[in-house]
PLY file of the C-alpha trace (Angstrom):
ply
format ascii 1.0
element vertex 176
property float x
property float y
property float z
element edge 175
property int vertex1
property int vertex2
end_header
173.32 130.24 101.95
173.67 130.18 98.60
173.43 127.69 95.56
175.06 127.14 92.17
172.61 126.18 89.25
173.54 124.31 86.26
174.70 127.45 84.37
177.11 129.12 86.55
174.78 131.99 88.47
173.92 132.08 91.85
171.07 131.67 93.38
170.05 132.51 96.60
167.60 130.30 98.91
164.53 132.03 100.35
164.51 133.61 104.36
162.04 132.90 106.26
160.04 135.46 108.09
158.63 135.11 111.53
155.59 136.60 112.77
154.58 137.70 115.62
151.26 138.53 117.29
150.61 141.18 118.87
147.85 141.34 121.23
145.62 144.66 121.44
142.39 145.69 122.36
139.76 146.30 119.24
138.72 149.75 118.39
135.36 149.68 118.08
135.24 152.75 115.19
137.73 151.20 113.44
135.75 147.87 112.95
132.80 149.92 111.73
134.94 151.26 108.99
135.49 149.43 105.61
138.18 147.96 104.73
140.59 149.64 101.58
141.60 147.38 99.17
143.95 148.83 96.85
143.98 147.57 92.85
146.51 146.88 91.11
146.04 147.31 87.11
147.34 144.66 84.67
148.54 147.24 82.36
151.81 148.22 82.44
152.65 151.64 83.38
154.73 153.31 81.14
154.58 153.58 77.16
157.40 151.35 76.32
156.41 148.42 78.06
152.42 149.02 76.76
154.21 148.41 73.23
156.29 145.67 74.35
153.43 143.67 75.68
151.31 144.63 72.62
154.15 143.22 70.49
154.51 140.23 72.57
150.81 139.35 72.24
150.69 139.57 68.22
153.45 137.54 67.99
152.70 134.62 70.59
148.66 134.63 69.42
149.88 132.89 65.85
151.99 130.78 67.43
149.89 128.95 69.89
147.03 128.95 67.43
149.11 127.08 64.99
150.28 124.50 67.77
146.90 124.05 68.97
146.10 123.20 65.26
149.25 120.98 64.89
148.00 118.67 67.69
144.58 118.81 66.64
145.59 117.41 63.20
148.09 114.97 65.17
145.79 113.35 67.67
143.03 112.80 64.60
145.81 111.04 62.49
146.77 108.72 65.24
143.01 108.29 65.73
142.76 107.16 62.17
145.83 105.14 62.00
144.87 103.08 65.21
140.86 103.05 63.93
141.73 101.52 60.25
145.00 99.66 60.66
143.76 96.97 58.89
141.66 95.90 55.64
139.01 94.60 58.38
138.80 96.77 60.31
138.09 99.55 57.05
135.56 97.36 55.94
134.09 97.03 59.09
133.93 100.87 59.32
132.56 101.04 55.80
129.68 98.91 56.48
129.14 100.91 59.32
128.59 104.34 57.33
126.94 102.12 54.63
124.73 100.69 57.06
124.29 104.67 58.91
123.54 106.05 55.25
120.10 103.71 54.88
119.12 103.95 57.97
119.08 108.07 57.42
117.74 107.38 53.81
114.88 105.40 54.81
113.71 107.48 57.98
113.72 110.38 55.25
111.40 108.41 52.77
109.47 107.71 55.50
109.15 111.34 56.66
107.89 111.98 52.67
105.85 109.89 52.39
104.14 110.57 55.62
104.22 114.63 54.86
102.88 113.39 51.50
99.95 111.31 53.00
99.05 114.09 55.31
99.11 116.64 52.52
96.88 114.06 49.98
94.35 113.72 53.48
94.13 117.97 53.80
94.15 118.20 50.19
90.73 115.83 50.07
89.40 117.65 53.40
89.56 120.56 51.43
87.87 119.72 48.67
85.05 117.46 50.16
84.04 120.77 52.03
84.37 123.14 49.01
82.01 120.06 47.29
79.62 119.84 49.93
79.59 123.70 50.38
78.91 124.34 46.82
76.09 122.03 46.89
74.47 123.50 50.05
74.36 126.68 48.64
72.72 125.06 44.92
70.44 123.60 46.93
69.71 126.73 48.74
69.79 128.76 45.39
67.12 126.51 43.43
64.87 126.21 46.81
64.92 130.15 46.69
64.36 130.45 42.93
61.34 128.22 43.17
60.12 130.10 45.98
60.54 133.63 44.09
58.98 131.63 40.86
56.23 130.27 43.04
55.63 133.52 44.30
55.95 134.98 40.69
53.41 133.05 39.34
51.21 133.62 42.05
51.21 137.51 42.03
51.00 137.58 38.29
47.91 135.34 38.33
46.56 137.58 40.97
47.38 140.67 38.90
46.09 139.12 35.70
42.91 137.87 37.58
42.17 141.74 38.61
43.01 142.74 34.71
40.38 141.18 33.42
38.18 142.43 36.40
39.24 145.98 35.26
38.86 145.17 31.54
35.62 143.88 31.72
34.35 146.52 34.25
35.95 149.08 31.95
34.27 147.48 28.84
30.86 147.15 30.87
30.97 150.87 31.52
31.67 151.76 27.77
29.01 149.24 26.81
26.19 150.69 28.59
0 1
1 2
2 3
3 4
4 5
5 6
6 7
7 8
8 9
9 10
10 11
11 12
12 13
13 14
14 15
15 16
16 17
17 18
18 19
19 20
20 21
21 22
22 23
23 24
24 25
25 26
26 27
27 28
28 29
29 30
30 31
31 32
32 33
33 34
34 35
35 36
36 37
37 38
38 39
39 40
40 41
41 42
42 43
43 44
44 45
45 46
46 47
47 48
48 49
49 50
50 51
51 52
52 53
53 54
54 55
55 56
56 57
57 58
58 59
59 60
60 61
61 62
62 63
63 64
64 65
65 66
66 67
67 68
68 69
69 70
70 71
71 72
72 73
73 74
74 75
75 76
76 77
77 78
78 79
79 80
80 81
81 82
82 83
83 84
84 85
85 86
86 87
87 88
88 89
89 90
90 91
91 92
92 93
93 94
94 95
95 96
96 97
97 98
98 99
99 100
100 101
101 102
102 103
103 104
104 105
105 106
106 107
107 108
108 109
109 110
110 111
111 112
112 113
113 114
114 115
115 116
116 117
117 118
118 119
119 120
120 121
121 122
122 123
123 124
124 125
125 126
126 127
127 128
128 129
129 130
130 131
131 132
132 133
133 134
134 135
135 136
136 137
137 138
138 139
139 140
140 141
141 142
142 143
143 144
144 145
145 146
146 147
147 148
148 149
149 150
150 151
151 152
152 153
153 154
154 155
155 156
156 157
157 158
158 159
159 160
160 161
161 162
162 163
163 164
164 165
165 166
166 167
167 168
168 169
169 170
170 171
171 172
172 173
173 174
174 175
């Protein structure tokens, strides 16, 4: 049976294709054997039609790139247009940003001031220890050069005290 389409050809309509089952008994060896599936490569198979498809590509890649950019650009204009149709609605919008802009301004001079806080505590951290550290070790210095001085004095006035033993046992001996 055949059909006429709107421009003149012919066109035939599908047969249909009956089936029918056939009833055997299973062979056990061939269920243990896997299955072949054959592949069938995308690629066409002879040289010509490699460049034809190659061709085809490089031209219809620009194209549908620059329609997926036309409607991109569309549906944000009509997004626009319907979104600021009017003067109150802009100004509504504008507020909004203005509004968005302090909001983001003042959590960031918040942020500074907080890193600058923190930094100002470390900073006096830091030097409180250097302070106290420096002192500790004064303190340590002077206690050890009075003990050394201390000890100084002591061992010289020994070592005097046995000078004048020697001097005046040496000038008893040259005396007598």
């Amino acid at each position: 049976m055949a059909t006429t389409s709107s421009q003149g050809g012919t066109k035939t309509a599908p047969t249909r294709r009956t089936s029918t089952r056939k009833t055997s008994t299973r062979n056990p060896a061939a269920a243990r054997r896997p299955t072949r599936t054959t592949t069938t490569s995308t690629q066409p198979k002879t040289p010509v039609a490699q460049v034809q498809l190659i061709a085809e590509r490089a031209a219809l890649v620009p194209v549908g790139a620059s329609l997926l950019a036309r409607d991109n650009l569309v549906s944000t204009v009509k997004g626009l247009a319907t979104k600021y149709r009017t003067r109150a609605s802009l100004e509504r919008e504008l507020k909004r940003y203005e509004r968005r802009g302090s909001t983001a301004r003042n959590r960031f001079e918040r942020q500074v001031r907080k890193t600058r806080t923190r930094f100002d505590r470390q900073l006096r951290q830091r030097r409180s220890l250097v302070e106290r550290t420096v002192k500790q070790n004064r303190r340590r210095l002077e206690h050890e050069v009075r003990s050394v001085r201390k000890d100084l004095e002591e061992q010289s006035g020994i070592v005097s005290a046995r000078v004048e033993k020697l001097v005046s046992e040496a000038q008893g001996l040259i005396g007598s």
